[in-house]
N, C-alpha and C positions, 0 to 999 in steps of 0.2 A: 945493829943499827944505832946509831949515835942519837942523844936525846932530844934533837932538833927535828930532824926528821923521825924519828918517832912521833913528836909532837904534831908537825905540818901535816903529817898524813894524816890524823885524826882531828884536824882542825875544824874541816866543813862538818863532822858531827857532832862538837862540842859547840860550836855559834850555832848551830839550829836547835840543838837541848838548850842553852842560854833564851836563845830569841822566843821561843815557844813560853818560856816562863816570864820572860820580862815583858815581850811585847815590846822593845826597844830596839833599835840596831846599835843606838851607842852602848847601850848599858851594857846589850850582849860582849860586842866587841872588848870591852872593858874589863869583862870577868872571863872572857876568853882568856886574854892578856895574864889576868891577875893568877890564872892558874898555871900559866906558862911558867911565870915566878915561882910559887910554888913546887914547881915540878924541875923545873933546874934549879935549885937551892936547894932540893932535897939530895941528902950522900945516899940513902939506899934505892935501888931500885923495884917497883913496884913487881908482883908477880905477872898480875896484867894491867899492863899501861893503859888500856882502852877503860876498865874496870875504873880504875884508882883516877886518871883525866877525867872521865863520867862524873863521877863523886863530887868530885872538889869543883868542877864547874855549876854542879847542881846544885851544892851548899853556900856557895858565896851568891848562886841565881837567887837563891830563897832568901839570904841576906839581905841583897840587894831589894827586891820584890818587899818584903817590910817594910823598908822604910819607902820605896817608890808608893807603896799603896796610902799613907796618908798623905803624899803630893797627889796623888788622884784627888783624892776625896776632896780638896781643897782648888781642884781645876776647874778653872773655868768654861762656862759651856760642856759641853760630850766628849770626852776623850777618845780618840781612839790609835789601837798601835801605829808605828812607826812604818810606812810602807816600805815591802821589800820586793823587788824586781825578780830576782830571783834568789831560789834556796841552795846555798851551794853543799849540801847532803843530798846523795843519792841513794838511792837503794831500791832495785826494781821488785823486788820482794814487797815491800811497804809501799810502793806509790802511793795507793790511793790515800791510805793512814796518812801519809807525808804531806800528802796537796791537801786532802782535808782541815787537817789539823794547823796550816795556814794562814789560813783563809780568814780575815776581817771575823768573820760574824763566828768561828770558831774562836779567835782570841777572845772577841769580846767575853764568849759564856767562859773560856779558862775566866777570865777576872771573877769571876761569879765565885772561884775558889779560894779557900785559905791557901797561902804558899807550898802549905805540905800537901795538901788534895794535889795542886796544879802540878808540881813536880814530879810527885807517884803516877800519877794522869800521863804526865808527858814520856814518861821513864818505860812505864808499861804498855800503855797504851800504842803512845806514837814511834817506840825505837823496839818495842817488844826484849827491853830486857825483863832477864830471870827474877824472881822477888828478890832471891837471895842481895841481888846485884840491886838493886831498887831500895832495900831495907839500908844494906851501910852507907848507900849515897844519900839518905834522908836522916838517916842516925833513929832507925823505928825498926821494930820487930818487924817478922814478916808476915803474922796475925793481923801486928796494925797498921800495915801495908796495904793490906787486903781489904781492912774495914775504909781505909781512906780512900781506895780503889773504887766501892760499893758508892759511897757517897760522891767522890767525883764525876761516875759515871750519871748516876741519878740527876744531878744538877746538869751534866751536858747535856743529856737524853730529852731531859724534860723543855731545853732550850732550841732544839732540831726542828728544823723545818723538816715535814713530812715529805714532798716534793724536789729534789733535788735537779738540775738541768747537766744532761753529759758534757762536755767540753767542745763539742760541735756546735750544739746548742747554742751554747751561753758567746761564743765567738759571733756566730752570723748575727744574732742579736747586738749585739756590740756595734756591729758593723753596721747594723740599719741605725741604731741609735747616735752615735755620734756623726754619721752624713746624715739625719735627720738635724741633730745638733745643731752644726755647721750651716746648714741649709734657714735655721730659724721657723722649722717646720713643725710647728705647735700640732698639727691631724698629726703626721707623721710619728710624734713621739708620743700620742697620748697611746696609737696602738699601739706599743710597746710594754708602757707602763701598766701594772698591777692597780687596780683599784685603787688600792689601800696603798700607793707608793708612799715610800717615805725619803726623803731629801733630808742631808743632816749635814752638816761642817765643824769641824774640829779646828778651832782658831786660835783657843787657849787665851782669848784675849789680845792677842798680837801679831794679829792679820782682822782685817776686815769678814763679816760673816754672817749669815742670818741669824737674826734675834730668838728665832726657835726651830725647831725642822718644821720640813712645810710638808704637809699631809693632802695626801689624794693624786689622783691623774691630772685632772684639769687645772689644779693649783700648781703641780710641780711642773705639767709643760708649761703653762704659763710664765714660770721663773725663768726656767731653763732655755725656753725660747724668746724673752727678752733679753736676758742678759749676755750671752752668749755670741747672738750676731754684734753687738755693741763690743763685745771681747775682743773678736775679729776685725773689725774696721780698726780699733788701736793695735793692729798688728798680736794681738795675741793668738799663739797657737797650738796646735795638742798635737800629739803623738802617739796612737795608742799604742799601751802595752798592757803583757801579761804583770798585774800584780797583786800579790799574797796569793797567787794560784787563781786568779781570778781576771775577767776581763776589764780594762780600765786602763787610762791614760794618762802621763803627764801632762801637763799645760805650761806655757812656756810664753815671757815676754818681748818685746822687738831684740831684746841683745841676747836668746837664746838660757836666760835665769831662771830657775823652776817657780813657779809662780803656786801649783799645787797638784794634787794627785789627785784623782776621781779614781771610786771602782764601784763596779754594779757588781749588784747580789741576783742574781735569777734563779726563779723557782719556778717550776709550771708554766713553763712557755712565757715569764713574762719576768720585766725586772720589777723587783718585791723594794730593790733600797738602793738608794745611789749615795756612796760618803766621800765627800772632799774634805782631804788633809789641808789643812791649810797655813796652822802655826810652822812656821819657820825652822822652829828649832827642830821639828820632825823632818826638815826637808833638807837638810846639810849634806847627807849621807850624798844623797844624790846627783850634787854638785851645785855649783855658785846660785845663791837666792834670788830672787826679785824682791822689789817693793811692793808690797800688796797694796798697801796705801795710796802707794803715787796711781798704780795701776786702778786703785778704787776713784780715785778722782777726775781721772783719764775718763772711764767708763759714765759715769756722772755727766763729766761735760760732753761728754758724746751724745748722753740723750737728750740734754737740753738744746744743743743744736739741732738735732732731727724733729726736735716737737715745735 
C-alpha cells in the first residue's frame, strides 16, 4: 500500500486522538496535516504505521495543547471546545467510549488535565491502546503511564455526572425543547429544565453574549423565551442536530450564515446545561459566519418596537 493511502485510511482515527486532546477542529486538522509531513518525509518505513501515526499526532497534540492552554487561561468569558457534527472514527467495539468521550462536558473535565494525563487518558482510555503503545506516543515509561492513567481517571470520575440520559431520551427532549423554543413557550421550557439549569455562551469576546451564565429554570426560560421569538421574527433559524454526541442545533441568519451552536447536556430526565458557541472563530469549520452584531442589534430593535 503506498504512503498516501496508508495515511488516508488512518486519518478519521488520528483527527479524533488530535480533537480529543486539543478540543479544537482547526488545531486538530492542523497536527493531522503536520504529521502527514512527517511521515512522507521520513525514508524508513515504520513497522506499524497505525503505531508510529498514533505517536507523532499525540506528541505534536500535547505540543500544541501547551501553548493553547495559556490562550485559555487568558480567554475571555467560558471557554468551550470547537463544536463538531460528527466524529469521523468509528469503531463498534468502543461506541460508547467514543460518544462519551465527546461530549461537551467530557472535554470540558479533559481540560481539568495536564497534557500528559489527557493524552494517556485519551490513548487508553478512549482508543484502548496497549501501554506499551501509549508509553512511546508520550515518551513515559509504562509505570508512569499507569500512575498518569490513575490520576486522569480520578479527575474525570470525580467530574461525572451520576445520572446519565440514553440517546432516546435526550432526542425526544430536544425535540420538546426547541418547539417549546420556537413557540416562546416559557411553562413549556421550564418543564424541561433542571432546577439548577445553567445557561452559559462562549463568545470569547467577539460575538455578543451574556455577562455571566444565568442560573435556575425560571431565569433561564425567561432568557430563552424572550429572546428567541425576537430571533425568529428577524428571520433567524435553527436546525437541530447531533453535536459532540449530543443533542443540539445550529442557528442560522436570513442568508443561511452560522450564527451559533447550542447543545444540551441531560441528566435524569431533564436538561441540567444548555452552551452556545458563539465566538466566530469556533464556527468557521462549519461554513460561512454571520454577524452576531449586526444580528444583536436587529434583535434590540425588534424589542423596542414590540414594547
Amino acid at each position: 500500500m503506498a504512503k498516501v493511502e496508508e495515511f488516508e485510511e488512518l486519518r478519521p482515527l488520528l483527527f479524533s486522538i488530535a480533537y480529543r486532546i486539543l478540543g479544537s477542529v482547526g488545531e486538530a486538522e492542523d497536527a493531522v496535516q503536520e504529521t502527514w509531513l512527517r511521515f512522507d518525509g521520513s525514508s524508513t518505513r515504520p513497522t506499524s504505521t497505525k503505531a508510529f501515526l498514533s505517536a507523532t499526532v499525540t506528541r505534536i497534540s500535547i505540543d500544541v495543547l501547551r501553548s493553547a492552554r495559556v490562550r485559555r487561561e487568558e480567554y475571555v468569558g467560558p471557554w468551550f471546545p470547537e463544536p463538531l457534527l460528527s466524529d469521523p472514527y468509528e469503531d463498534p467495539a468502543r461506541s460508547v467510549e467514543l460518544a462519551d468521550s465527546v461530549s461537551m462536558a467530557a472535554l470540558l473535565l479533559l481540560e481539568r488535565l495536564s497534557p500528559l494525563e489527557r493524552a494517556v487518558f485519551v490513548l487508553r482510555e478512549v482508543f484502548a491502546f496497549e501501554f506499551g503503545e501509549v508509553a512511546a506516543a508520550v515518551g513515559r515509561s509504562e509505570a508512569a503511564c499507569r500512575q498518569l492513567l490513575v490520576r486522569a481517571r480520578r479527575h474525570m470520575e470525580a467530574g461525572r455526572p451520576r445520572f446519565a440520559a440514553d440517546r432516546q431520551e435526550r432526542q425526544e427532549l430536544a425535540t420538546r425543547f426547541f418547539g417549546a423554543l420556537k413557540d416562546g413557550d416559557m411553562g413549556g421550557l421550564q418543564n424541561l429544565l433542571a432546577a439548577d439549569v445553567q445557561l452559559v455562551g462562549d463568545g470569547g469576546g467577539k460575538a455578543p453574549q451574556l455577562a455571566k451564565a444565568v442560573m435556575g429554570m425560571v431565569n433561564v426560560a425567561r432568557v430563552l423565551g424572550t429572546v428567541f421569538p425576537l430571533m425568529i421574527r428577524i428571520d433567524v433559524t435553527f436546525e437541530p442536530h447531533e453535536i459532540n454526541g449530543q443533542p443540539g442545533a445550529i442557528f442560522r441568519d436570513r442568508d443561511g450564515k452560522i450564527l451559533h451552536a447550542m447543545v444540551l447536556e441531560v441528566l435524569d430526565g431533564q436538561i441540567q446545561t444548555i452552551r452556545a458557541v458563539i465566538n466566530p472563530d469556533k464556527l468557521g469549520h462549519l461554513g460561512p459566519v454571520a454577524d452576531a452584531w449586526a444580528i444583536d442589534r436587529e434583535v434590540k430593535r425588534a424589542r423596542r418596537q414590540m414594547s
